[in-house]
C-alpha positions as CSV (number, residue, x, y, z in Angstrom):
1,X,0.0,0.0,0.0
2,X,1.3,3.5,-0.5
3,X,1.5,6.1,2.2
4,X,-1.6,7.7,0.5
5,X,-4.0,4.4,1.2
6,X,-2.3,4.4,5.1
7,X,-1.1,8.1,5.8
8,X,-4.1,9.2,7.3
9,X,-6.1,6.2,7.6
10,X,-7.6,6.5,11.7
11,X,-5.8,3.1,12.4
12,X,-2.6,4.6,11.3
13,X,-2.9,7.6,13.3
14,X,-4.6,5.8,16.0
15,X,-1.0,3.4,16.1
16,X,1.3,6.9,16.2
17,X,-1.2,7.9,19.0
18,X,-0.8,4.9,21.3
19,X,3.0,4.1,20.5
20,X,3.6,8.1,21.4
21,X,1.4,7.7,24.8
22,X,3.5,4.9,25.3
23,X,6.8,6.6,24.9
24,X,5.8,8.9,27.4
25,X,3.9,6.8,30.1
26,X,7.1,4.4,30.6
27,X,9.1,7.4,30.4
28,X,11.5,6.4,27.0
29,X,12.0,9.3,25.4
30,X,13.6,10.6,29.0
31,X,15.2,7.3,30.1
32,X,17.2,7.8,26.1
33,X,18.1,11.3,27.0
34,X,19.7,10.4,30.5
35,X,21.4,6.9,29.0
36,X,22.7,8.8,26.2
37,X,24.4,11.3,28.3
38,X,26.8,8.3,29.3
39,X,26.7,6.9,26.0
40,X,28.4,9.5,24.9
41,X,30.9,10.3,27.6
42,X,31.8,6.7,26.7
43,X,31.8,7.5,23.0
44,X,34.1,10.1,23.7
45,X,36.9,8.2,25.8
46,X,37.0,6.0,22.6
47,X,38.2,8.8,20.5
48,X,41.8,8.4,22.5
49,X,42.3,5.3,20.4
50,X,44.0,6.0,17.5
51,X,42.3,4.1,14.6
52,X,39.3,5.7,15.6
53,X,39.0,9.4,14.8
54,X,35.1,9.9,15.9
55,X,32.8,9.1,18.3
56,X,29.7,10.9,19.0
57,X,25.5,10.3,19.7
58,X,22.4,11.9,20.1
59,X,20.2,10.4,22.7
60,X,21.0,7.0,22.0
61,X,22.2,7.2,18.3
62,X,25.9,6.7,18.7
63,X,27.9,6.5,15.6
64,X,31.6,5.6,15.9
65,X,33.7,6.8,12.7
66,X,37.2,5.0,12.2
67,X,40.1,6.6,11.1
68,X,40.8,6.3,6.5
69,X,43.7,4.1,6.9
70,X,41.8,1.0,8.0
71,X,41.2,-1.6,5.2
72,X,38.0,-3.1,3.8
73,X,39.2,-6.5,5.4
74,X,38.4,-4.5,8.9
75,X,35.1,-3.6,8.5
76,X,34.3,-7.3,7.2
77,X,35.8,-8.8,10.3
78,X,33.9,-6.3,12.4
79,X,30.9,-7.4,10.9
80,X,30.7,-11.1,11.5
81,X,32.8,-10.2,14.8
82,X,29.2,-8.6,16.2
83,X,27.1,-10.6,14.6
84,X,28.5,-13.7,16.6
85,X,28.4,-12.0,19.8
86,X,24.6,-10.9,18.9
87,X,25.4,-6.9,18.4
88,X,23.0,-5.5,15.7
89,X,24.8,-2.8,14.1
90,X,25.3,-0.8,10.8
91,X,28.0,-0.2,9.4
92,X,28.7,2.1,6.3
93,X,31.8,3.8,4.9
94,X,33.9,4.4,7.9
95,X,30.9,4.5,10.3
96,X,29.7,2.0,12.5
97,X,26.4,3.0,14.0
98,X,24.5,2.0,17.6
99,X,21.1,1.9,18.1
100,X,19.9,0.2,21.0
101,X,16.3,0.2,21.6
102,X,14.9,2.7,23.7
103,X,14.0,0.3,26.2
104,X,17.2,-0.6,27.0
105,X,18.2,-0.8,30.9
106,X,21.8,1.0,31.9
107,X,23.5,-2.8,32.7
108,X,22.1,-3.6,28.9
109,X,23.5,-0.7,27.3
110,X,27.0,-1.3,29.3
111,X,26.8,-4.9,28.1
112,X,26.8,-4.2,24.5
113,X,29.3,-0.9,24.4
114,X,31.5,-3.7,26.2
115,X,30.8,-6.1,23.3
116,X,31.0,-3.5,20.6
117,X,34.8,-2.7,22.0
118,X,35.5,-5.7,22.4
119,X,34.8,-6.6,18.8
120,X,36.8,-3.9,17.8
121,X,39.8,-4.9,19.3
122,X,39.4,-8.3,17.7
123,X,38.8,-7.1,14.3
124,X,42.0,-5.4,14.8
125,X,44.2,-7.6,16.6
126,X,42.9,-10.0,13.1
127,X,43.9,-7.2,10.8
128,X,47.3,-7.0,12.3
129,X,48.1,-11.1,12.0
């Protein structure tokens, strides 16, 4: 269906409605404001490491940018790297993004940063063999 047949169709709106109310009665939109302010300090500490050359979020859309020199191989190894430790992230170009759900509890976020690192590290340390 195109947006025309759903746009403004009362179920649609009713959905955006709801899922809004909901947002706000379990208190997501400020739980993502307050977890992202330590995403981000986070973020920022990696930006010491020298193959990475950015690291920044809003709320909790992080986005860590790498540094040119690293090679495709990298990236690849990154990939399947997160996948096996069941980290759902996108990356394009230089960029690997994090976007944890909104629902996310503080040990949850720390978890997966921890795992994202980690990964790093490995898709390194496998770059470097």
């Amino acid at each position: 269906p195109s947006r025309w047949q759903t746009g403004a169709s009362p179920i649609s709106c009713a959905t955006a409605v709801a899922t809004l109310e909901a947002y706000r009665e379990d208190r997501l939109i400020d739980a993502a404001k307050e977890r992202g302010v330590w995403l981000g300090a986070q973020l920022q500490q990696l930006t010491r490491r020298e193959e990475i050359q950015d690291a920044r979020c809003l709320g909790l859309f992080g986005t860590i940018e790498f540094s040119d020199d690293l090679d495709e191989g990298f990236y690849t190894r990154l990939k399947a790297t997160l996948i096996s430790r069941r980290i759902h992230a996108l990356i394009k170009g230089p960029c690997l993004f994090i976007t944890p759900p909104l629902c996310i509890t503080p040990e949850e976020l720390e978890e997966g940063l921890s795992a994202v690192c980690s990964s790093i590290d490995d898709a390194l340390v496998r770059s470097s063999n």
